[in-house]
ROSE-4610 file (N, C-alpha, C; in Angstrom, 1 decimal, always signed):
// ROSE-4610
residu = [X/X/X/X/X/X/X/X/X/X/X/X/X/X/X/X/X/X/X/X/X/X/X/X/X/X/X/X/X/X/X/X/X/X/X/X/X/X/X/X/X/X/X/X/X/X/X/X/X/X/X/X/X/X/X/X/X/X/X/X/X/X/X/X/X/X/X/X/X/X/X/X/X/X/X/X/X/X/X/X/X/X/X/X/X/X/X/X/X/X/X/X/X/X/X/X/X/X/X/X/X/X/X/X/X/X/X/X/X/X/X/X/X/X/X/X/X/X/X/X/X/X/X/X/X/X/X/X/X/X/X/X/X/X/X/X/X/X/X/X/X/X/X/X/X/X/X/X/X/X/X/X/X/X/X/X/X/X/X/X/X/X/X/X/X/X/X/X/X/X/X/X/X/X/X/X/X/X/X/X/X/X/X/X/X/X/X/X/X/X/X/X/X/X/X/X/X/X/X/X/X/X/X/X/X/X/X/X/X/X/X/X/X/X/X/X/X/X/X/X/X/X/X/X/X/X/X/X/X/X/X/X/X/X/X/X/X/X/X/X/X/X/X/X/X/X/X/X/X/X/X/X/X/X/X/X/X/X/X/X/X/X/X/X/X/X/X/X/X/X/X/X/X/X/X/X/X/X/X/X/X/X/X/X/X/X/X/X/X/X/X/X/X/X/X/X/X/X/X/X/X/X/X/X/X/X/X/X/X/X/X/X/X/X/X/X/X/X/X/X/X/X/X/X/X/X/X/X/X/X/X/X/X/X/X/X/X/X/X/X/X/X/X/X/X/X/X/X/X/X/X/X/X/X/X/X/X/X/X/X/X/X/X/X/X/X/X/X/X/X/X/X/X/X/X/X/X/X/X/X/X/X/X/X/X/X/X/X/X/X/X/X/X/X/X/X/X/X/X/X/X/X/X/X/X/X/X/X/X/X/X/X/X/X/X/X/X/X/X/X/X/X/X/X/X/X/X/X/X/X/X/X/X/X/X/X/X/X/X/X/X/X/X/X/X/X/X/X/X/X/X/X/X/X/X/X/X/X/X/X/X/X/X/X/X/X/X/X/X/X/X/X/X/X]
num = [1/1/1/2/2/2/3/3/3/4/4/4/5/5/5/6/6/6/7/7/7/8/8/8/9/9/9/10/10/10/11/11/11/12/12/12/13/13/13/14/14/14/15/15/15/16/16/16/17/17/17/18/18/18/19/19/19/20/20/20/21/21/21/22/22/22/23/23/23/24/24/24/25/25/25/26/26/26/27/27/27/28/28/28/29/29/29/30/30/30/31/31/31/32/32/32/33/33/33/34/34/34/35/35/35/36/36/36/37/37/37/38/38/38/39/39/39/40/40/40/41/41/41/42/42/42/43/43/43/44/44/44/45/45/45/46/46/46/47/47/47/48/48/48/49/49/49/50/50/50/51/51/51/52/52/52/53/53/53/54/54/54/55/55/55/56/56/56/57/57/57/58/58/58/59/59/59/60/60/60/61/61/61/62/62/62/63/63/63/64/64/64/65/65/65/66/66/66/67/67/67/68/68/68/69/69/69/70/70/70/71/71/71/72/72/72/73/73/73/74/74/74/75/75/75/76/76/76/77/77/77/78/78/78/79/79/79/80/80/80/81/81/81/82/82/82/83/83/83/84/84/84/85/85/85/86/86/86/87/87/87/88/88/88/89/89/89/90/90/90/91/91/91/92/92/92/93/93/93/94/94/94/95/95/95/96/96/96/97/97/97/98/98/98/99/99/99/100/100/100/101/101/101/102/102/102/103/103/103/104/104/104/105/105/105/106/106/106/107/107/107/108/108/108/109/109/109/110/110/110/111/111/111/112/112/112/113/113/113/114/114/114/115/115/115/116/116/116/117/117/117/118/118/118/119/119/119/120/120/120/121/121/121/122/122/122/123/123/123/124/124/124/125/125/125/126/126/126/127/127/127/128/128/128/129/129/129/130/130/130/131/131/131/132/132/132/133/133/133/134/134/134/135/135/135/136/136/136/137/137/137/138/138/138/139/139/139/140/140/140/141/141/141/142/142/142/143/143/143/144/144/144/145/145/145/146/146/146/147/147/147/148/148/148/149/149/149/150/150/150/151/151/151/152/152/152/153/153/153/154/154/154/155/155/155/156/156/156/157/157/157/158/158/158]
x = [+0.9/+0.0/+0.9/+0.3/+1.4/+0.3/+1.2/+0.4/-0.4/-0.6/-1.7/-2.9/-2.6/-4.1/-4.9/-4.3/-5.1/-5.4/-6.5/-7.1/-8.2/-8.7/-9.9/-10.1/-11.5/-11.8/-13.4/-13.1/-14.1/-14.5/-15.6/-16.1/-17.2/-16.2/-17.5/-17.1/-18.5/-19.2/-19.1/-18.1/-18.2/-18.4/-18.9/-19.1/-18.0/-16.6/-15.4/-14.5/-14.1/-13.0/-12.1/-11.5/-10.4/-9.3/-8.9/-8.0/-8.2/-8.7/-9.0/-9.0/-9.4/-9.4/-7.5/-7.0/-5.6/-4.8/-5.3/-4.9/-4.9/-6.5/-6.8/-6.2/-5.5/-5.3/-3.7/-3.1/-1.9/-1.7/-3.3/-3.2/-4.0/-3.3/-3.3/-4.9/-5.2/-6.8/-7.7/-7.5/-8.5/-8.5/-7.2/-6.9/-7.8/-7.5/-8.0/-9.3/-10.2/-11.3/-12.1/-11.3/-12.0/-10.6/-9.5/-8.2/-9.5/-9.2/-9.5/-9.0/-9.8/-9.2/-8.4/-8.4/-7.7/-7.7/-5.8/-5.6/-4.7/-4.2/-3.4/-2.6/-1.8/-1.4/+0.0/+0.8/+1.9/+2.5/+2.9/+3.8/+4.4/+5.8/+6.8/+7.6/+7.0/+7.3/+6.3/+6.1/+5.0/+4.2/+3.2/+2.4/+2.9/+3.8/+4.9/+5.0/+4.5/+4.7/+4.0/+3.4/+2.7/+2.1/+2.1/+1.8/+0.3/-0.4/-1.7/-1.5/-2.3/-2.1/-3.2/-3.5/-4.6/-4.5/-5.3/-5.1/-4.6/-4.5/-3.7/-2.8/-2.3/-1.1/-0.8/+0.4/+0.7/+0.7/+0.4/+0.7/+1.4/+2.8/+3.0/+2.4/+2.0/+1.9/+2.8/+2.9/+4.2/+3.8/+3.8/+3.2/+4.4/+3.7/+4.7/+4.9/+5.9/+5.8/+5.8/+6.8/+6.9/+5.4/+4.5/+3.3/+2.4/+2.3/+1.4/+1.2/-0.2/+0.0/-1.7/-1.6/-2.4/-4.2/-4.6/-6.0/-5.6/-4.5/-4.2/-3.4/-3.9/-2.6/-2.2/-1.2/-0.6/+0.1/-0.2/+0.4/+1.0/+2.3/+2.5/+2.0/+1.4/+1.0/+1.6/+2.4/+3.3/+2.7/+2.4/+1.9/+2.4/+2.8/+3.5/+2.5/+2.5/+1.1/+2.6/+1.9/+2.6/+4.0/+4.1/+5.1/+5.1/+5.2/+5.7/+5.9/+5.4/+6.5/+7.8/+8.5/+8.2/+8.1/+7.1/+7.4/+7.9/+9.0/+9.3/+9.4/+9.5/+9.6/+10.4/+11.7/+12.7/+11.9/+12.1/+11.2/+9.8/+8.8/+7.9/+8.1/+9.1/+9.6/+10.1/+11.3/+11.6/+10.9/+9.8/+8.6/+7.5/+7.4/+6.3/+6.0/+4.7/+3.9/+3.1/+3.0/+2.5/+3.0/+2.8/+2.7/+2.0/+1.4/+0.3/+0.3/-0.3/-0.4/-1.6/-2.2/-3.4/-3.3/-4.5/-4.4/-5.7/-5.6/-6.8/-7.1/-7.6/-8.1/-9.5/-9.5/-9.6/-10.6/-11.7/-12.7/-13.8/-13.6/-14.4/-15.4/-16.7/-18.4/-18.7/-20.3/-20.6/-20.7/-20.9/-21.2/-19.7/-18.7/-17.1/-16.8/-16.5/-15.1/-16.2/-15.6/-15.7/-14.2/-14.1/-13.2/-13.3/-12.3/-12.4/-10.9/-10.7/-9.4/-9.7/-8.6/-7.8/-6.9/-7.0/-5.7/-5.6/-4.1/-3.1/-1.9/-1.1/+0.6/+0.6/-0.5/-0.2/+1.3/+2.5/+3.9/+3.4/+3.1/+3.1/+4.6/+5.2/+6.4/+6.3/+5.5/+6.1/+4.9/+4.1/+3.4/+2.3/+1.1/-0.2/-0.9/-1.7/-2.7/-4.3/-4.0/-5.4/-5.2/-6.4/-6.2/-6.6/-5.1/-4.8/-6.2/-5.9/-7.0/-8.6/-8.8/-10.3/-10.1/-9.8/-9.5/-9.1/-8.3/-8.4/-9.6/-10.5/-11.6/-13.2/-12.8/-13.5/-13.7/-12.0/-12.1/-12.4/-11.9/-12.1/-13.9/-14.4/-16.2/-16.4/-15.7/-16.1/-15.8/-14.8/-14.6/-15.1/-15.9/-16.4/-17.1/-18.3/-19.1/-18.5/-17.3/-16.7/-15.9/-15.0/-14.2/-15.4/-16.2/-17.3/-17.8/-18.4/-19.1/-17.3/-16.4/-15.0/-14.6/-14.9/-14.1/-14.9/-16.3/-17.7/-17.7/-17.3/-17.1/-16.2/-15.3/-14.2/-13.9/-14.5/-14.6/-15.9/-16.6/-17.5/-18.9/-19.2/-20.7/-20.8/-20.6/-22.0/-22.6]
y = [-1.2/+0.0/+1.2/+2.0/+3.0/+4.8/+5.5/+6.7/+7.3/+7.3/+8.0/+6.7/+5.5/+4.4/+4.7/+5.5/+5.5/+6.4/+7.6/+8.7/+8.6/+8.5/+8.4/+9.8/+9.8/+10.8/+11.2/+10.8/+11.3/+12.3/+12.7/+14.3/+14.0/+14.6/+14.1/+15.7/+15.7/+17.1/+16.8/+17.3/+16.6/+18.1/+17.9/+19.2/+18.9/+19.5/+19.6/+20.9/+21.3/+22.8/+21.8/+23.3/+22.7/+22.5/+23.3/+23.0/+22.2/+21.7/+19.9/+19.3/+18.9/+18.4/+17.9/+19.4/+18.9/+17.9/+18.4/+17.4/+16.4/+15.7/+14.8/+13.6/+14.4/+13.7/+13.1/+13.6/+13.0/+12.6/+11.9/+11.5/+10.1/+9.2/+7.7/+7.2/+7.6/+7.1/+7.5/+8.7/+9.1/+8.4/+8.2/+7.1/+6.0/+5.1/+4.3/+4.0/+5.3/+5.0/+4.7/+4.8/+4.1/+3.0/+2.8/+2.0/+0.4/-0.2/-1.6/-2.7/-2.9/-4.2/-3.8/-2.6/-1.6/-2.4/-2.5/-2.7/-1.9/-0.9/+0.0/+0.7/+1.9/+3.1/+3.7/+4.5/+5.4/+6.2/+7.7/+8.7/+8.4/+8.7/+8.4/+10.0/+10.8/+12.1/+13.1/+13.3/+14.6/+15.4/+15.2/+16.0/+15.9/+15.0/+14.6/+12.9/+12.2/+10.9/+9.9/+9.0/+8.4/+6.7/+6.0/+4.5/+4.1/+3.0/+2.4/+1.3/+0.0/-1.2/-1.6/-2.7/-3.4/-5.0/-5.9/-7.1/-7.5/-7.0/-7.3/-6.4/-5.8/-5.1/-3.6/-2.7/-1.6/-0.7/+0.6/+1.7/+2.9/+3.6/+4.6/+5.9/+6.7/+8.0/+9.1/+10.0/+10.8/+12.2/+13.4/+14.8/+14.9/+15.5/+15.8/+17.6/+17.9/+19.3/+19.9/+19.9/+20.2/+20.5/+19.6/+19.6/+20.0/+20.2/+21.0/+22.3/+22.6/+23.7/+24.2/+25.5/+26.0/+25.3/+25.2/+24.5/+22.5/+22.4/+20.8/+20.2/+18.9/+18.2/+17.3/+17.4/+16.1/+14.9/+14.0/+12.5/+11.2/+11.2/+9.5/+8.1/+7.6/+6.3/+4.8/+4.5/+3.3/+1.8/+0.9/+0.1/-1.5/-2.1/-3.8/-4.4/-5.7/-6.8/-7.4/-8.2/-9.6/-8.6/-7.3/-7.1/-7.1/-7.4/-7.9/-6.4/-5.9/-5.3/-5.6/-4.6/-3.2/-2.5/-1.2/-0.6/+0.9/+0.7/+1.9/+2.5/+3.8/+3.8/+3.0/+3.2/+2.0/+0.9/-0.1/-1.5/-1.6/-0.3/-0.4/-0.2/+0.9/+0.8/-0.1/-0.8/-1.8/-3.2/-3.2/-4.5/-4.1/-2.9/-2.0/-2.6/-2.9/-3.6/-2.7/-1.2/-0.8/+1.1/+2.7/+3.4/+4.1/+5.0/+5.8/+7.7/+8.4/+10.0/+10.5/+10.9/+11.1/+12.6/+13.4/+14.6/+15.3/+15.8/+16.1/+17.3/+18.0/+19.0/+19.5/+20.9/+21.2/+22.6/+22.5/+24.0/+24.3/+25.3/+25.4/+25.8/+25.3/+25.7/+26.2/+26.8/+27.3/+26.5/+24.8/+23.8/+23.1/+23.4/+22.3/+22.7/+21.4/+21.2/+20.5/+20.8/+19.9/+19.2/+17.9/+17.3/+17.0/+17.0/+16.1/+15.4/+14.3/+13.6/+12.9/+12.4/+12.3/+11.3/+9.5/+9.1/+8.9/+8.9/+8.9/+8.2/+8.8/+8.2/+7.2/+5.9/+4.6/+4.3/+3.4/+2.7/+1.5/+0.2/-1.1/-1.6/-1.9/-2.6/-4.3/-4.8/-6.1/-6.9/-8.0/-8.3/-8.7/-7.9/-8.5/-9.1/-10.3/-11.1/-10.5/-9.5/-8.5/-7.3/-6.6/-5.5/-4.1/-3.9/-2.5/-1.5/-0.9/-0.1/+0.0/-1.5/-2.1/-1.9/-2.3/-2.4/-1.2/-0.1/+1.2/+2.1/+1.8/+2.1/+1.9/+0.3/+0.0/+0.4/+0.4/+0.9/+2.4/+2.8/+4.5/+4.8/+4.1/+4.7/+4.2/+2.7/+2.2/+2.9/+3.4/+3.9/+5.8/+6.2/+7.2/+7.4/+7.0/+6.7/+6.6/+5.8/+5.3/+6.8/+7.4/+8.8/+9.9/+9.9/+11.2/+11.0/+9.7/+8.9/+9.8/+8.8/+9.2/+10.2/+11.3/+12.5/+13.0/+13.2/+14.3/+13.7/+12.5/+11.9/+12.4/+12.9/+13.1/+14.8/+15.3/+16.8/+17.3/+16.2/+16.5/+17.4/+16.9/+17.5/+16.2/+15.1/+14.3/+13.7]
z = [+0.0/+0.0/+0.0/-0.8/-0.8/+0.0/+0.3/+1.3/+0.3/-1.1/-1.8/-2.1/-1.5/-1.6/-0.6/+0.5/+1.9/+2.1/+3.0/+3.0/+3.8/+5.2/+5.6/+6.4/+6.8/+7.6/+8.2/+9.3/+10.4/+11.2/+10.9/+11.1/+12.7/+13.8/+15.1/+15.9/+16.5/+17.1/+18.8/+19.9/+21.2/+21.8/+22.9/+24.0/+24.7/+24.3/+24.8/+24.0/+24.9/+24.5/+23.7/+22.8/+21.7/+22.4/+23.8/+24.7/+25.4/+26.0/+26.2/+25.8/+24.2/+23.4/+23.1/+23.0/+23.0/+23.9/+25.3/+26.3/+26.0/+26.0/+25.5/+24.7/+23.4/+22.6/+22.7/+23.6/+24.0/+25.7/+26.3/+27.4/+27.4/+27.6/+27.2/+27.9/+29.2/+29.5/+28.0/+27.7/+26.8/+25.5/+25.1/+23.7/+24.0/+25.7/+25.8/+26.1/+25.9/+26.0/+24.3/+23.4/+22.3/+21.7/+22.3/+21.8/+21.4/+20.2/+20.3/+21.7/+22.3/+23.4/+24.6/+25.1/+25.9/+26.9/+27.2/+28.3/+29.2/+28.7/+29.4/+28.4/+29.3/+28.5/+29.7/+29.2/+29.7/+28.7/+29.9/+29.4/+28.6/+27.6/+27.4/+27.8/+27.1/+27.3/+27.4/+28.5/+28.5/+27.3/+27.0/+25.9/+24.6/+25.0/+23.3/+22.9/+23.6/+23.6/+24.1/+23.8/+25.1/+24.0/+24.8/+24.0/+25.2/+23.9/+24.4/+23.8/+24.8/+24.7/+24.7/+23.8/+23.4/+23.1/+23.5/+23.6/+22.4/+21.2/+19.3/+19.9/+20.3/+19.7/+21.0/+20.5/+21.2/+20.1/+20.1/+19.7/+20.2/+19.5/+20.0/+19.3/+20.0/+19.6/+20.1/+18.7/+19.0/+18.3/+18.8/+18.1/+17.5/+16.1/+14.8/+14.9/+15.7/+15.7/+14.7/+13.8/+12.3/+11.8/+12.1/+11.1/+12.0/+13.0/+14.3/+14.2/+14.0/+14.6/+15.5/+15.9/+16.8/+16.7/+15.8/+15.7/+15.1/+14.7/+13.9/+15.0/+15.7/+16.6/+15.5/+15.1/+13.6/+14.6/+15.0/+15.1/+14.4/+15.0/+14.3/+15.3/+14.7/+15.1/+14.7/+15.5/+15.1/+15.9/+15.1/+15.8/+15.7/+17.3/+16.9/+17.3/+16.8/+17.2/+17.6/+18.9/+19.9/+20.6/+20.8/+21.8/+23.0/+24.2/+25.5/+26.3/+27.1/+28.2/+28.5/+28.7/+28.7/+27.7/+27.6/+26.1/+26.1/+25.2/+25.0/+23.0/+23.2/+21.9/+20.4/+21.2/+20.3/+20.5/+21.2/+21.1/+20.5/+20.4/+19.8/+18.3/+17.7/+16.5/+15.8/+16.4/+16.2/+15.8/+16.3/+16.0/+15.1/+14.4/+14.1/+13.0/+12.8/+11.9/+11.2/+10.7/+10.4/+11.0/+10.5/+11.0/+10.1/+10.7/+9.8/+10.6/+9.9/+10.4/+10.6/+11.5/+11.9/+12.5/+11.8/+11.9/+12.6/+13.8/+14.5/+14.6/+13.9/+13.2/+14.8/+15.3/+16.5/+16.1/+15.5/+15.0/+16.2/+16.7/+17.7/+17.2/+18.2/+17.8/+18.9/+18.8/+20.0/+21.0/+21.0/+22.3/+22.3/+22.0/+22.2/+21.1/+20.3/+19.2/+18.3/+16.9/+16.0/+15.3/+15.3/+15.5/+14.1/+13.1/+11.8/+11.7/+11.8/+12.0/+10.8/+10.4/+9.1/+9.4/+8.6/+9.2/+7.7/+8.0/+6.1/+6.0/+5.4/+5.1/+6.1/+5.6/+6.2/+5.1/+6.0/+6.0/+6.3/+5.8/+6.0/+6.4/+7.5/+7.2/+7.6/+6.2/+6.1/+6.1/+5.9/+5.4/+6.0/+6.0/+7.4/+6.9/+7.5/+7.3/+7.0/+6.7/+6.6/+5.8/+5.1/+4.9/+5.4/+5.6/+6.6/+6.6/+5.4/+4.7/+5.4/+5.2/+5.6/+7.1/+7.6/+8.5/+9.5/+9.0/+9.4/+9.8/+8.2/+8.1/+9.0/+9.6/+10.3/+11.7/+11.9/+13.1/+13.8/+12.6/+12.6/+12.9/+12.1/+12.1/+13.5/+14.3/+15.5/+16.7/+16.3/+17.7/+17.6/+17.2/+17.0/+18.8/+18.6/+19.8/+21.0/+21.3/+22.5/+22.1/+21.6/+22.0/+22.6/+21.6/+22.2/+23.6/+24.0/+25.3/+26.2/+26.1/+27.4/+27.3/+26.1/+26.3/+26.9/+26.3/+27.2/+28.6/+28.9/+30.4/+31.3/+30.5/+31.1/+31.4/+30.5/+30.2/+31.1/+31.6/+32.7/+32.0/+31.1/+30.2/+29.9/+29.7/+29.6/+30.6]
């Protein structure tokens, strides 16, 4: 798969500030309130780094300053199926089955944020028993519901 096959994008309306929203997006409970299979999460670097675990696999996420800016949080998302504790960024690189760029677009409304995220420049490294794509896609529309439910839970309006 090459990064001009892939292109998705999810348009969701939450009763949350765009400055919490930022938080948010680089604080591992909140990932893990829509992560597939969630079993845990940690720092790596403060508001710059942080990994989520799920019974298939780990993901690291990492803010792409370069491509950040004031309304856009730009992320890499690096992900290994079957890695072990402890995780750190090298060892999660190192086993990475896949990384892709997800761009979380932050438009304030009058009741919160309108969130439109974008995940893209999927990197396959090496050969999965599935298709990425499909599979991105699915999970993207699924975990819609479960982000809005833990963020507005968390943000204290729902």
């Amino acid at each position: 798969m090459t990064d001009a096959e892939f292109s998705h994008t999810e348009v969701i309306d939450l009763r949350v500030s765009p400055a919490q929203m930022r938080e948010f997006i680089m604080t591992p409970d909140r990932i893990l309130d829509y992560y597939p299979g969630p079993v845990g999460g940690g720092v790596l670097e403060a508001g710059r780094s942080i990994y989520c675990c799920g019974q298939g696999g780990v993901s690291l996420l990492e803010v792409l300053d370069d491509e950040t800016t004031d309304r856009c949080v730009v992320i890499r998302v690096t992900t290994a199926f079957g890695l072990e504790a402890p995780y750190t960024r090298d060892r999660i690189e190192e086993a990475a089955s896949f990384s892709m760029v997800e761009d979380w677009d932050l438009e304030p409304t009058d009741n919160g944020t309108r969130l439109t995220k974008t995940w893209r420049a999927i990197r396959e490294r090496g050969a999965l028993p599935f298709s990425l794509g499909d599979t991105l896609r699915a999970s993207a529309a699924n975990e819609t519901g479960a982000l809005v439910e833990g963020w507005e839970r968390a943000a204290g309006v729902a």
